[in-house]
VEXGU-541908 format. One line per 3 residues: number of its first residue (from 0); their letters; for each residue x, z, y of C-alpha. Coordinates in Angstrom, 1 decimal. Example, Ala and Ser with C-alpha at 12.3 -4.5 7.8 and 13.67 -1.06 7.14 Angstrom:
BEGIN
0 = AS = 12.3,7.8,-4.5; 13.7,7.1,-1.1
END
This chain:
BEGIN
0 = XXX = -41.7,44.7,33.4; -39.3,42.0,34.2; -38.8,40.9,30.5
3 = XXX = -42.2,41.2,29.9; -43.1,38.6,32.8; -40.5,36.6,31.2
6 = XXX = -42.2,36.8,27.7; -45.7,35.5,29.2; -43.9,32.7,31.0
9 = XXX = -42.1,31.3,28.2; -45.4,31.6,26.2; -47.8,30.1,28.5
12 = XXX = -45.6,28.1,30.8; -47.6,29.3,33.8; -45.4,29.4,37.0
15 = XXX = -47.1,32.1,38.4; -45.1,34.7,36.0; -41.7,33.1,36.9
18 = XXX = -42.5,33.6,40.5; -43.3,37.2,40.2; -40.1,37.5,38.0
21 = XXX = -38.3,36.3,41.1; -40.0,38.3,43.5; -39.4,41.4,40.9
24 = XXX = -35.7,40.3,41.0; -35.4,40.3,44.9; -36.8,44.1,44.5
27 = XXX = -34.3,45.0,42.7; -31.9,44.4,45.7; -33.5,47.8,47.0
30 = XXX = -31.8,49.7,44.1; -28.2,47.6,43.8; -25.5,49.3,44.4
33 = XXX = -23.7,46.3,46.5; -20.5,47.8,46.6; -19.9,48.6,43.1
36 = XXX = -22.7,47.0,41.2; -25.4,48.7,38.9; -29.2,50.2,39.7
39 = XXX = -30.0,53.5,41.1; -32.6,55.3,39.6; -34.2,55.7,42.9
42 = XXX = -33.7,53.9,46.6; -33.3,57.3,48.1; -29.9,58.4,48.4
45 = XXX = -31.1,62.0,49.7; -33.1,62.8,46.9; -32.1,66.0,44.9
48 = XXX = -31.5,65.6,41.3; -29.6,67.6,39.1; -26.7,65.3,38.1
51 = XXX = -26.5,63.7,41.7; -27.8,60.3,42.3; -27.5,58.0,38.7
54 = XXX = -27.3,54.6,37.5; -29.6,55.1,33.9; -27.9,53.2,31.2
57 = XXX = -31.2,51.7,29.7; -32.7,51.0,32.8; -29.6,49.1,33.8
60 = XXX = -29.0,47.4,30.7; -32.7,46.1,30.6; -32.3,45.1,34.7
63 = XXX = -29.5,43.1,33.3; -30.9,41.2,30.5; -34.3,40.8,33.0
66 = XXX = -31.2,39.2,35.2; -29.7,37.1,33.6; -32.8,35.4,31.4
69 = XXX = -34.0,34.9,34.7; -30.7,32.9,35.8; -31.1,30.9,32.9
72 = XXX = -34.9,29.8,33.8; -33.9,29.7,37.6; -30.2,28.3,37.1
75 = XXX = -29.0,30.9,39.8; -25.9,31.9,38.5; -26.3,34.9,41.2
78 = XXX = -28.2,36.7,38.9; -25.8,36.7,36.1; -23.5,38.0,38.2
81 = XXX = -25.3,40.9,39.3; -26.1,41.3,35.8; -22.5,41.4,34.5
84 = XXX = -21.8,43.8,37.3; -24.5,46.1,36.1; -23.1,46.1,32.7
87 = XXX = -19.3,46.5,33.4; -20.0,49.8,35.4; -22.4,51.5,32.7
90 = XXX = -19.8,50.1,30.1; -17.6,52.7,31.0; -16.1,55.0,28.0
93 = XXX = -16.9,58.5,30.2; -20.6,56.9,30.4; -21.2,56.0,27.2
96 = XXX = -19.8,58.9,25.0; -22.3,61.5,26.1; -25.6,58.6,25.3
99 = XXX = -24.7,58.8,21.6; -27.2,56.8,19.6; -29.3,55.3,23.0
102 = XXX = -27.3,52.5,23.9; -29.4,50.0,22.2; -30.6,48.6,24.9
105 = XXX = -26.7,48.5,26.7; -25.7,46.4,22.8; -29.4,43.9,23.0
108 = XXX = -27.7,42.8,27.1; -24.3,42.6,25.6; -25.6,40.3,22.9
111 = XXX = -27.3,38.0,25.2; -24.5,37.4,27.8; -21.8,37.3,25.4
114 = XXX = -23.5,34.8,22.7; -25.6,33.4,25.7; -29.1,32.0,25.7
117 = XXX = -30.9,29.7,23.1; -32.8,27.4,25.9; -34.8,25.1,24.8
120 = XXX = -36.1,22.6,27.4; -39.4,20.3,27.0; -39.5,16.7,28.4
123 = XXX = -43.0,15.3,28.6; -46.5,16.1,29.5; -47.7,19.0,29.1
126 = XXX = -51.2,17.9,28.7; -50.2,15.1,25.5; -50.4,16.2,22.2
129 = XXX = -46.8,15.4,21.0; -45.5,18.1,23.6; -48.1,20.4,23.0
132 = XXX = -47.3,20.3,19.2; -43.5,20.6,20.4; -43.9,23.4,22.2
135 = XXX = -45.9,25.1,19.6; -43.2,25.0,16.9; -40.7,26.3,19.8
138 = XXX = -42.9,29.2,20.6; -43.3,29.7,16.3; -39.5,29.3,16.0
141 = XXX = -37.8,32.7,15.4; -34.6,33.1,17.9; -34.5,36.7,19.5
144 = XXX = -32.6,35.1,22.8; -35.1,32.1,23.3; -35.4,31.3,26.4
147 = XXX = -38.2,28.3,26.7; -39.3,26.0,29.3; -40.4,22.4,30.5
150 = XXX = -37.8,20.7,32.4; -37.6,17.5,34.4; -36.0,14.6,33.6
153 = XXX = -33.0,15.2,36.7; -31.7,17.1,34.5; -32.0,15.3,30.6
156 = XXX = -32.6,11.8,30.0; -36.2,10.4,29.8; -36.9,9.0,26.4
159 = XXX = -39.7,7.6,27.3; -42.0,10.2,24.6; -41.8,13.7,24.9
162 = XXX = -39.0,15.6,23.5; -37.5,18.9,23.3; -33.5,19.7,23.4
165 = XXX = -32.0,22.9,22.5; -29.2,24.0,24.8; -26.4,26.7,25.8
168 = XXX = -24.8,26.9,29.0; -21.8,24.4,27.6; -23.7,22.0,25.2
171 = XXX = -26.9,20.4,24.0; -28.5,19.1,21.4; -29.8,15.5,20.5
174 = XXX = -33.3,15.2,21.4; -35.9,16.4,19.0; -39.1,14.9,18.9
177 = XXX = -40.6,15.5,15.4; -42.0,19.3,15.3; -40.7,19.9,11.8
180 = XXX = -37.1,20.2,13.4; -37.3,22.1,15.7; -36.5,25.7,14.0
183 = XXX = -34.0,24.0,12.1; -32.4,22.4,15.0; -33.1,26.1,17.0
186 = XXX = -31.5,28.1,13.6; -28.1,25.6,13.6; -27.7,25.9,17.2
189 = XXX = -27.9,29.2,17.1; -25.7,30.0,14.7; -22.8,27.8,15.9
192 = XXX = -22.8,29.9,18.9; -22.8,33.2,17.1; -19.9,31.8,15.4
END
């Protein structure tokens, strides 16, 4: 639920589905283990299962991805944390060797805090035409660990037109303000940090 709330924010840049991502994300603190990291499949430490209480492996690797795309949007680095906390304790080789082939979701988390998040960040109004054709050839552009958002100009400088820049947590790009280069600016940035 979490990535999906993400999905509909990036696509229609409506605050309302970031909030509830964050309010999602405080929810989770009900299922954290604090001491040693990781989700509980329930909150109730009494219930009776048959393997004793567990920590899923999909369900924590999609908590953690849901984490730490939603650090990226928020810039709380909290959240990564708890996310790389998640992952290290359902990482472990006595948990993983019985799950076989269902660790996909465990490898798609691993991808996106290793390589980190393609964020690209919109500068202008979201109302004018140049922006809106910006944003359209972000939301077109293929990059499985987009992570897309308007941004203020605190953070970038202000061009004085509206621009996009495509970022990771150590560098950014020049600012791009013809739509035509925007997935080749995206598929070059991406790359360099798969590299």
């Amino acid at each position: 639920m979490g990535l999906a709330l993400l999905d509909l924010y990036r696509v229609t840049a409506e605050a309302r589905w970031l909030e509830t991502a964050e309010r999602l994300a405080a929810g989770l603190r009900e299922l954290e283990d604090l001491e040693h990291g990781g989700f509980w499949a329930t909150d109730d430490p009494s219930m009776p299962t048959f393997a004793g209480r567990r920590k899923p492996l999909a369900a924590n690797a999609m908590a953690a991805r849901f984490l730490y795309e939603l650090g990226v949007y928020t810039k709380d680095t909290n959240a990564a944390q708890r996310a790389e906390r998640a992952l290290r304790v359902i990482s472990a080789p006595e948990i993983l060797r019985p799950e076989g082939r269902l660790v996909g979701e465990l490898a798609l988390a691993l991808e996106w805090m290793t390589a980190g998040a393609v964020e690209i960040s919109l500068l202008g109004d979201p109302a004018a035409a140049e922006t809106r054709a910006l944003r359209s050839a972000a939301i077109s552009t293929y990059e499985p660990r987009k992570v897309l958002h308007y941004e203020s100009t605190e953070r970038y400088p202000d061009p004085g037109h509206p621009v996009l820049y495509v970022c990771s947590d150590e560098v950014c790009s020049s600012p791009v303000a013809d739509p035509a280069r925007v997935a080749e600016v995206v598929a070059g940035f991406a790359h360099n940090r798969a590299e």
